[in-house]
C-alpha positions as CSV (number, residue, x, y, z in Angstrom):
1,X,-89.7,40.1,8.8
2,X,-88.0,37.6,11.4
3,X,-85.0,38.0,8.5
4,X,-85.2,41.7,8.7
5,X,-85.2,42.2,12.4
6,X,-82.2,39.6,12.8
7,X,-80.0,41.7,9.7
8,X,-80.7,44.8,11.6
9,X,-79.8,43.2,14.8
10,X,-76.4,41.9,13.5
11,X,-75.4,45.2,11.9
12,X,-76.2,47.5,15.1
13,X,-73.8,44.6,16.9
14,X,-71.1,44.7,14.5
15,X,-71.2,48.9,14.2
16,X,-71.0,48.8,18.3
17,X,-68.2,46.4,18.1
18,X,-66.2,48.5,15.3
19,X,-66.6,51.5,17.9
20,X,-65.5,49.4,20.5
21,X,-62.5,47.8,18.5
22,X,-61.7,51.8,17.4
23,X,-62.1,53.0,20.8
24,X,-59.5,50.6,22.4
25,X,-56.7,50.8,19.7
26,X,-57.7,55.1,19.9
27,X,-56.9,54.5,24.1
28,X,-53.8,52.3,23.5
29,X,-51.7,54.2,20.9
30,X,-53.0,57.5,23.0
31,X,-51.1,59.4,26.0
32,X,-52.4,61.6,28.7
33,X,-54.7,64.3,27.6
34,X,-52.9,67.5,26.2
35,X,-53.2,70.9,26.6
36,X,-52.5,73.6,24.0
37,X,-49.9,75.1,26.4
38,X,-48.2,72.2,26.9
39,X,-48.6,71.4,23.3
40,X,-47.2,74.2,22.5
41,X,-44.3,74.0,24.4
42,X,-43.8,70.5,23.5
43,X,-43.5,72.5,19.5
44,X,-41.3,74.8,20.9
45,X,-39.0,71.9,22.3
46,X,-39.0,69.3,19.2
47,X,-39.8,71.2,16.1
48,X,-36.5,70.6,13.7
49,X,-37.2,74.2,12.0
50,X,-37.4,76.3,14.6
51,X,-33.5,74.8,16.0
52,X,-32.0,75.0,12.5
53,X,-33.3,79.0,13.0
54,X,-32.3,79.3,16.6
55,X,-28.6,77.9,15.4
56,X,-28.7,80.2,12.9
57,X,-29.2,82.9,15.1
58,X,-26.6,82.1,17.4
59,X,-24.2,81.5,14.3
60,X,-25.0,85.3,13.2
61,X,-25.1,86.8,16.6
62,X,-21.0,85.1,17.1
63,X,-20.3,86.0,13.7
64,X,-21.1,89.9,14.7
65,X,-19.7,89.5,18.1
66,X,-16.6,88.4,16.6
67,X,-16.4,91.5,14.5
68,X,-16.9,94.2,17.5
69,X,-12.6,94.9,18.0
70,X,-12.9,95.1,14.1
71,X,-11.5,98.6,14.5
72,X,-8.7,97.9,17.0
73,X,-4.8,97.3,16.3
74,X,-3.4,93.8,15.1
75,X,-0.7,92.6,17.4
76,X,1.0,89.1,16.4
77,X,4.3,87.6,17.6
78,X,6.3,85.7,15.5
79,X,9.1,83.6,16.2
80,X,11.4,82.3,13.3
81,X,14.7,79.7,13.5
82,X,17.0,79.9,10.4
83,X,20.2,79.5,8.7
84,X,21.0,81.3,5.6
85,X,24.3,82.2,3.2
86,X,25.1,85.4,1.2
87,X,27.4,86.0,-1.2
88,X,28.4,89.5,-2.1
89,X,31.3,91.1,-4.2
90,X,32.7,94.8,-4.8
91,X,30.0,94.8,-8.0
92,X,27.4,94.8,-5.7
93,X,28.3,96.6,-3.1
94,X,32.1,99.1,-2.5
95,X,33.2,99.4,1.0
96,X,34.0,102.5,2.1
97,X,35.6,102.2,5.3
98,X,36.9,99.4,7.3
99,X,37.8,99.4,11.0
100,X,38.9,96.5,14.1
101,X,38.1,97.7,17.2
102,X,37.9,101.4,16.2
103,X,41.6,101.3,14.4
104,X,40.7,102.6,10.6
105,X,42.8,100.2,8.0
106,X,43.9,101.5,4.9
107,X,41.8,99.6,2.3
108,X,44.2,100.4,-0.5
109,X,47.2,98.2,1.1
110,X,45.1,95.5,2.1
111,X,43.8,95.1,-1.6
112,X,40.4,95.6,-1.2
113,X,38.9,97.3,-4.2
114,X,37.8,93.7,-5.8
115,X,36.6,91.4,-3.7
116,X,34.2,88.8,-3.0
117,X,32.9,88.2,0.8
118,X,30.5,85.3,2.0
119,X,28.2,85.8,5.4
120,X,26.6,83.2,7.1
121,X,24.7,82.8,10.0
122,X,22.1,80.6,12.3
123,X,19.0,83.2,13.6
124,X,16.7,82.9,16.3
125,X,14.3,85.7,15.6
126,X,11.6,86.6,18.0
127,X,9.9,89.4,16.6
128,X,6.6,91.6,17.7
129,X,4.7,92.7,14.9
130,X,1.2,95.5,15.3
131,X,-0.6,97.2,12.8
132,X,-4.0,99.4,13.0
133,X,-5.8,100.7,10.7
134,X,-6.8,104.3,11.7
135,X,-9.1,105.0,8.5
136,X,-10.7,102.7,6.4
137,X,-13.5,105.0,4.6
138,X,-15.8,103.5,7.0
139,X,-15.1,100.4,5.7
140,X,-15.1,98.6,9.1
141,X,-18.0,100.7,10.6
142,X,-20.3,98.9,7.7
143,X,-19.0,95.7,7.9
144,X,-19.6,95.6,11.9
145,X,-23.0,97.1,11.0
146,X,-23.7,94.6,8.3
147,X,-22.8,91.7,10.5
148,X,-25.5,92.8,13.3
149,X,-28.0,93.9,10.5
150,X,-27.8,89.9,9.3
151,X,-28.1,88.6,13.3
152,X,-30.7,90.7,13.6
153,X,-32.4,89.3,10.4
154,X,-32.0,85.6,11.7
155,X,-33.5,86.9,15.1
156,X,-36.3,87.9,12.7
157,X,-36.5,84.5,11.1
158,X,-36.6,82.7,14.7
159,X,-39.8,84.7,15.3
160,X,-40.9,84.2,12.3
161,X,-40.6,80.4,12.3
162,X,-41.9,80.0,15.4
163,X,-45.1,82.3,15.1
164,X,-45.5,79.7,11.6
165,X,-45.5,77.0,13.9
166,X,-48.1,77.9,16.6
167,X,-50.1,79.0,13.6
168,X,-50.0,75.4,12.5
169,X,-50.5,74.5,16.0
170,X,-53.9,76.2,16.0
171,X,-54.9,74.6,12.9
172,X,-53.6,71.1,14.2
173,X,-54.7,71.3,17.8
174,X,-58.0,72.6,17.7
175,X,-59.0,71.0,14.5
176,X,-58.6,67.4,16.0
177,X,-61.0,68.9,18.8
178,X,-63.3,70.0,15.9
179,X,-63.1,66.0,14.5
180,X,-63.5,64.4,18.0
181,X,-66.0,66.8,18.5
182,X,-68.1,65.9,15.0
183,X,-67.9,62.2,16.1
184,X,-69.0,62.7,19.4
185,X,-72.3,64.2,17.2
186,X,-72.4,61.7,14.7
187,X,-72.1,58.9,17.4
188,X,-74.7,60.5,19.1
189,X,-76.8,61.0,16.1
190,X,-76.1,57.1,15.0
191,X,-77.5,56.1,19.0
192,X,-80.9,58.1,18.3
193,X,-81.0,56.3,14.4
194,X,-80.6,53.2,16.2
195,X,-83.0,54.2,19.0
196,X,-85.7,55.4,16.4
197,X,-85.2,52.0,14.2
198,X,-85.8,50.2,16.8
199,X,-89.0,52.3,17.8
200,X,-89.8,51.8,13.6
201,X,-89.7,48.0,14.2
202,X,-91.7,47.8,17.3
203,X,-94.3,49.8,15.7
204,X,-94.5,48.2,12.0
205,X,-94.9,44.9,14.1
206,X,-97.6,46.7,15.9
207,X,-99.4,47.5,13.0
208,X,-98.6,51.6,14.0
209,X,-96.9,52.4,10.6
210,X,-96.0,51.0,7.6
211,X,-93.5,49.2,6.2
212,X,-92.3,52.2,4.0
213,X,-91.9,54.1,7.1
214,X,-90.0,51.4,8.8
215,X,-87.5,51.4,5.6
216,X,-87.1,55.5,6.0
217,X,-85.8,54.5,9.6
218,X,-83.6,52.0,8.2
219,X,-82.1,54.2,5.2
220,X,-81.4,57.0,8.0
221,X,-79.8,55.2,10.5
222,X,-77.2,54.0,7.7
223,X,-76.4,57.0,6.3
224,X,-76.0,58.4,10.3
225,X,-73.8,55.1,10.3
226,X,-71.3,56.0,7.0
227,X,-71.7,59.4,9.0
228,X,-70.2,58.2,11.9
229,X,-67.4,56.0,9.7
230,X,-66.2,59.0,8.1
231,X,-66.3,61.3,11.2
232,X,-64.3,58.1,12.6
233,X,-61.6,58.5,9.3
234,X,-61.4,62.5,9.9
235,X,-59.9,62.1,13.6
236,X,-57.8,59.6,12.4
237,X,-56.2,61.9,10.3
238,X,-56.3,64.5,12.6
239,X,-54.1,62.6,15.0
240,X,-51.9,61.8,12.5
241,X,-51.2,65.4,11.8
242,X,-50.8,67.0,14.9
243,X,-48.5,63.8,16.0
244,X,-46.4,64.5,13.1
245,X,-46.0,68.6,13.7
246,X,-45.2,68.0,17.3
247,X,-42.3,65.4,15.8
248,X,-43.3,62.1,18.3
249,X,-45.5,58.8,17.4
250,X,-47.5,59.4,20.7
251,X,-51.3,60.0,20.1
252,X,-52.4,62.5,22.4
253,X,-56.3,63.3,23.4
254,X,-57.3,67.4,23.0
255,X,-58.2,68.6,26.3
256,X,-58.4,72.5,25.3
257,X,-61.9,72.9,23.9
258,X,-63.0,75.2,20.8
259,X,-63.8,78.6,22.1
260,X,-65.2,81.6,21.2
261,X,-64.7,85.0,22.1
262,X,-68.1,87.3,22.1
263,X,-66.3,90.7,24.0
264,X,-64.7,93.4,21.6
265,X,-61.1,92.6,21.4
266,X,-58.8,95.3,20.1
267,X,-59.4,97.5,17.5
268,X,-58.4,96.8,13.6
269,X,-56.4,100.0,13.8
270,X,-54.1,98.7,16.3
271,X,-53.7,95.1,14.6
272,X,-52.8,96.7,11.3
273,X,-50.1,99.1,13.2
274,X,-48.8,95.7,14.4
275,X,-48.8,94.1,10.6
276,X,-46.8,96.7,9.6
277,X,-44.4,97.1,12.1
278,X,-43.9,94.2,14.2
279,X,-44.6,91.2,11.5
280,X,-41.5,89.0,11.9
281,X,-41.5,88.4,8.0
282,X,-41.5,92.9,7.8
283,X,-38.7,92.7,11.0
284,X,-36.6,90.2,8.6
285,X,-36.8,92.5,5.4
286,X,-36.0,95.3,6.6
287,X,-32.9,93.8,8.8
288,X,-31.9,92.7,5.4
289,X,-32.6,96.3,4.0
290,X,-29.9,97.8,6.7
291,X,-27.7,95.0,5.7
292,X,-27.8,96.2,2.0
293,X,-27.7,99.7,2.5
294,X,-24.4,99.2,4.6
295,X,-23.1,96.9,1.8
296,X,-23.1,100.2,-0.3
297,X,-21.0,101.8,2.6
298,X,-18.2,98.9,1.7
299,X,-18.1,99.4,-1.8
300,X,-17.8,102.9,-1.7
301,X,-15.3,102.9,0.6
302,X,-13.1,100.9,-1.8
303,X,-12.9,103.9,-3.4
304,X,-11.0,105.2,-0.7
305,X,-7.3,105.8,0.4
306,X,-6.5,103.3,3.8
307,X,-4.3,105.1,6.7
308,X,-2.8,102.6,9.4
309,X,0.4,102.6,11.6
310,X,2.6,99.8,11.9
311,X,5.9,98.4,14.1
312,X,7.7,95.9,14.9
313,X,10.3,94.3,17.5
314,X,12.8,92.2,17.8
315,X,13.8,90.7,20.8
316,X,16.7,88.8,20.1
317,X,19.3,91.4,18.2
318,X,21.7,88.9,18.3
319,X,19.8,87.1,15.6
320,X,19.5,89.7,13.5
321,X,20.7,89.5,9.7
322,X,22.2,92.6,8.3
323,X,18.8,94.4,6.8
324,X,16.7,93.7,10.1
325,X,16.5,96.3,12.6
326,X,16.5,96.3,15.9
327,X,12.7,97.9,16.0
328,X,10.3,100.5,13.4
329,X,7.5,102.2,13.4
330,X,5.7,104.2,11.2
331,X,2.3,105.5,9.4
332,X,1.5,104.1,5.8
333,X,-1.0,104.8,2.9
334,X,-2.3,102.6,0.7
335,X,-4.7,103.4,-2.0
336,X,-5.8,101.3,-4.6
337,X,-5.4,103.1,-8.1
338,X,-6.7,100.0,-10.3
339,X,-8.8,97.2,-9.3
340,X,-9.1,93.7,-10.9
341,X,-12.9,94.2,-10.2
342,X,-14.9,97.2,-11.7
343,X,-15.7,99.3,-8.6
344,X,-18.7,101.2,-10.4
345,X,-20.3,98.0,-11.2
346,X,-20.0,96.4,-7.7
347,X,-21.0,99.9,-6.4
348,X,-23.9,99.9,-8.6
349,X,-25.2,96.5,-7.8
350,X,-25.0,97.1,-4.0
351,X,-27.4,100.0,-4.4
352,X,-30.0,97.7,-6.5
353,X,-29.7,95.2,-3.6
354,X,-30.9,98.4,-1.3
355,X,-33.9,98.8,-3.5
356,X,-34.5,95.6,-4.0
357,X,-35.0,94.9,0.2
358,X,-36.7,98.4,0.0
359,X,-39.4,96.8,-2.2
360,X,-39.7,93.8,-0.9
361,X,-40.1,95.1,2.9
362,X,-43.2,97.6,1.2
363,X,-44.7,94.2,-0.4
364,X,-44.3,92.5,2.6
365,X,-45.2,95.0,4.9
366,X,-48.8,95.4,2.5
367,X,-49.6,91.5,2.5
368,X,-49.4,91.2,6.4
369,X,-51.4,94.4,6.4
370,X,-53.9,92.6,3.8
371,X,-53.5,89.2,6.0
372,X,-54.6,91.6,9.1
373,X,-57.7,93.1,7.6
374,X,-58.8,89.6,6.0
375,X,-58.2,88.0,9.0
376,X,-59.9,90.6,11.3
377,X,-63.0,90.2,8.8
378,X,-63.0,86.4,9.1
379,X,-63.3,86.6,13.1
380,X,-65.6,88.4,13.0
381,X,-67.8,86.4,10.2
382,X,-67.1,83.3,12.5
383,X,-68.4,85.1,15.6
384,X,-72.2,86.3,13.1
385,X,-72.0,82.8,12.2
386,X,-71.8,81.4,15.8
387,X,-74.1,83.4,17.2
388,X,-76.6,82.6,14.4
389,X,-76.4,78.9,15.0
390,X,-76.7,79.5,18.6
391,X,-80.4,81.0,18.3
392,X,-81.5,78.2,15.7
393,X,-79.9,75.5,18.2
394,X,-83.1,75.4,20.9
395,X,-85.5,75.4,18.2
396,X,-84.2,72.6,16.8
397,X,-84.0,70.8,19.6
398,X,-87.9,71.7,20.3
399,X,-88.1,70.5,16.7
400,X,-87.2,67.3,17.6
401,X,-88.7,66.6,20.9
402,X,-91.9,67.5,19.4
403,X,-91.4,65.5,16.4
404,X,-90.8,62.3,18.2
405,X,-93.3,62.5,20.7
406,X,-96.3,62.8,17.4
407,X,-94.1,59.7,16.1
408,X,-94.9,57.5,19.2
409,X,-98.4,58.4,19.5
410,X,-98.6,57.8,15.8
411,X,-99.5,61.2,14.9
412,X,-96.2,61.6,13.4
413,X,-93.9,60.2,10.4
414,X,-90.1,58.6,10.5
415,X,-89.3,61.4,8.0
416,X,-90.1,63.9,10.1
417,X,-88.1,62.3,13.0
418,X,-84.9,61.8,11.2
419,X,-85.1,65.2,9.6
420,X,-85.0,66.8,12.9
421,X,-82.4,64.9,14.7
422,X,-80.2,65.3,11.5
423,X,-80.9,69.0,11.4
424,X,-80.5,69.1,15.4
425,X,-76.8,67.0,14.8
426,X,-75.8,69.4,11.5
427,X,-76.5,72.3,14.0
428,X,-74.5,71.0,17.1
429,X,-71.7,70.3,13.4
430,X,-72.1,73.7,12.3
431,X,-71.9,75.6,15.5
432,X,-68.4,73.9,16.3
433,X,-67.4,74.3,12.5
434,X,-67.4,78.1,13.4
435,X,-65.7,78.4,16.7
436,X,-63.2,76.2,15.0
437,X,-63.2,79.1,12.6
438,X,-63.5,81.9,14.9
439,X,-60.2,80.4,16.5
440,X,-58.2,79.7,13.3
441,X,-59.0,83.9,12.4
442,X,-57.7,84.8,15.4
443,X,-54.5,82.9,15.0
444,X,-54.1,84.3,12.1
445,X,-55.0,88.0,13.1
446,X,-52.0,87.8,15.7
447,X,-50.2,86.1,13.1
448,X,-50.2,88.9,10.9
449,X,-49.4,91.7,13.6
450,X,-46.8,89.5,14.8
451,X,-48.6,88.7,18.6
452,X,-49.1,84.6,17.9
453,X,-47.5,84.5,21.8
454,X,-50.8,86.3,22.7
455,X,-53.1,83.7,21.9
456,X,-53.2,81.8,25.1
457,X,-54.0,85.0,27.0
458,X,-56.9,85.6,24.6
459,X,-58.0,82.1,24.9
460,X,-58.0,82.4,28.6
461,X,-60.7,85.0,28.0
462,X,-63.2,83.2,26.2
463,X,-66.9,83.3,27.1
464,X,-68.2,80.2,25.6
465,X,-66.3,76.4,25.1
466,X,-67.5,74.2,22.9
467,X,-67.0,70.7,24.9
């Protein structure tokens, strides 16, 4: 017995010494308590996805910027240095007339009806060249359209990426609550195993119970202590996690607690409107739906004759050879007769890419109305659940005040005992299993109907934290 009493002394001294150990490393790898706002700013701020999106965006948004004086004239200035030579004969070219200074020379007597000239000359030629096109087909309408269509979409994808992330925010955040939270329990549950063994020992020595009784003790306050180990291993992990989504090594404490939510919030009506319209991953479909649809504004207007004016001047009409002039102008029209690239086919394809994006946004736009009505049914599942647990929660801790009052004065058994704190402890478990559920549903309810920047506002309006 002596034996016994001094095993079960050394392991309740080495279990508070692991807690101890655990609890000091846990305090010197951790910073300052965080909050979910400033957790989720801190996301906002670090996460590596969401700036590759944002830069994408901005890319997009220049790219279409760029394209806004699409439809206005072209206006260059060149400037050109050069020497050339030209040789020219009366095979080439007869001359009709010949003057010097306005006197007309007889080209018969000076033997000019075979001959052989060569020009040359140094140029400096500053010349003003514009062009416009003044109809395209609507070819530059599209492509201006397309361009903000795809900035549009990569606005989309911002959202999208970022409404992702607080969802994995929720998940991370308050499911490291939900682990400190279990330990907490199983700590607590491992301190009343200890307290009852102890009680066990006292009263076997006694002559109160038997030794059978004293051995139930014993088997329950080690499973309450791999309890605790493994509670110990899940907040580890936890840690890790939402260390690693908010991109630092620090270890930070939870200080928003698990909540739940017992007022109506809005109806399923309005969430499933907001699936379907306001869904980033819907927004970002259909932005590439107006994209394709002006894609088959392009291709047909290859079909098309181009219109545009065009001039040019020269500055310098000194340096002009003998085909430059001094300044044109004029209107031109080019149309493409025959194409290198079947036109039918490319028009064709551009009007599959249309239905394609006009699939996709209806498949879309039905699995974030699906994600809605699922989600909607879970929160409200978690809430039965919660409020379930809530009126079995001061019976069972009756239960166990009652059970270990009979235990002292004898009346009562160690089974009965650890039965009801284990029940009382998987209660307390339970009940923060579903507001840990209720909150995760509601994350991904405004998920689904794009409104994930809501959920502080309905946290702030809980009626019941779980500490």
């Amino acid at each position: 017995m002596k034996l016994f009493r001094r095993q079960v002394r050394f392991r309740c001294f080495a279990a508070t010494m692991f807690f101890c150990a655990f609890t000091l490393i846990a305090r010197a790898q951790q910073s300052a308590p965080l909050t979910f706002d400033e957790a989720r700013a801190q996301l906002a701020a670090r996460a590596p996805s969401l700036k590759a999106a944002q830069a994408r965006h901005a890319s997009r948004r220049d790219t279409a910027d760029s394209l806004k004086s699409l439809n206005y004239p072209n206006l260059d200035l060149e400037v050109r240095y050069f020497k050339y030579q030209h040789t020219f004969n009366d095979k080439q070219a007869s001359i009709d007339s010949l003057s010097i200074n306005g006197i007309p020379l007889p080209l018969g007597a000076l033997g000019l009806n075979s001959y052989e000239a060569k020009l040359s000359q140094t140029a400096f030629q500053p010349v003003a060249n514009a062009s416009w096109v003044l109809y395209s087909g609507g070819e530059i309408t599209a492509a201006r359209r397309a361009a903000f269509a795809a900035a549009e979409q990569a606005g989309a994808q911002v959202d999208a990426v970022r409404e992702a992330l607080d969802l994995e925010l929720v998940r991370a955040y308050f499911g490291q609550q939900l682990a400190a939270r279990v330990l907490d329990l199983r700590r607590d549950l491992l301190d009343g195993m200890r307290e009852h063994l102890d009680n066990a020992i006292k009263l076997e020595k006694g002559g109160l119970i038997t030794k059978a009784q004293r051995l139930q003790a014993q088997v329950a306050h080690d499973a309450a202590q791999r309890g605790c180990d493994g509670a110990a291993h899940a907040l580890e992990n936890a840690c890790i996690g939402l260390s690693a989504l908010l991109n630092t090594s620090d270890r930070h404490t939870t200080s928003t607690q698990l909540f739940v939510i017992r007022k109506p919030i809005d109806s399923l009506a309005s969430f499933v409107v907001g699936a379907r319209e306001r869904n980033p991953q819907v927004r970002t479909i259909d932005s590439l739906k107006r994209a394709a649809e002006q894609g088959v504004k392009v291709e047909r207007a290859r079909w098309m004759p181009k219109v545009l004016a065009f001039g040019s001047y020269n500055f310098n009409r000194n340096g002009e050879t003998i085909t430059d002039t001094d300044w044109m102008a004029g209107v031109g029209v080019r149309w493409a007769l025959f194409d290198k690239i079947d036109r039918r086919k490319s028009y064709s394809a551009a009007k599959h890419t249309v239905t394609e994006a006009a699939e996709s946004a209806e498949h879309v736009r039905m699995m974030a109305d699906a994600g809605a009505r699922q989600a909607y049914d879970g929160l409200a599942s978690a809430l039965r659940q919660f409020d379930l647990l809530e009126s079995n929660l001061e019976a069972a801790r009756e239960n166990l005040r009652v059970q270990e009052l009979a235990f002292k004065e004898g009346q009562g058994i160690s089974t009965d005992v650890t039965n009801a704190r284990i029940a009382l402890t998987n209660v307390l478990v339970e009940r923060a299993v579903a507001a840990y559920q209720f909150d995760l549903e509601l994350a991904k309810l405004l998920h689904a109907s794009g409104q994930m920047d809501q959920f502080a506002t309905y946290m702030r309006q809980a009626d019941v934290l779980i500490p």
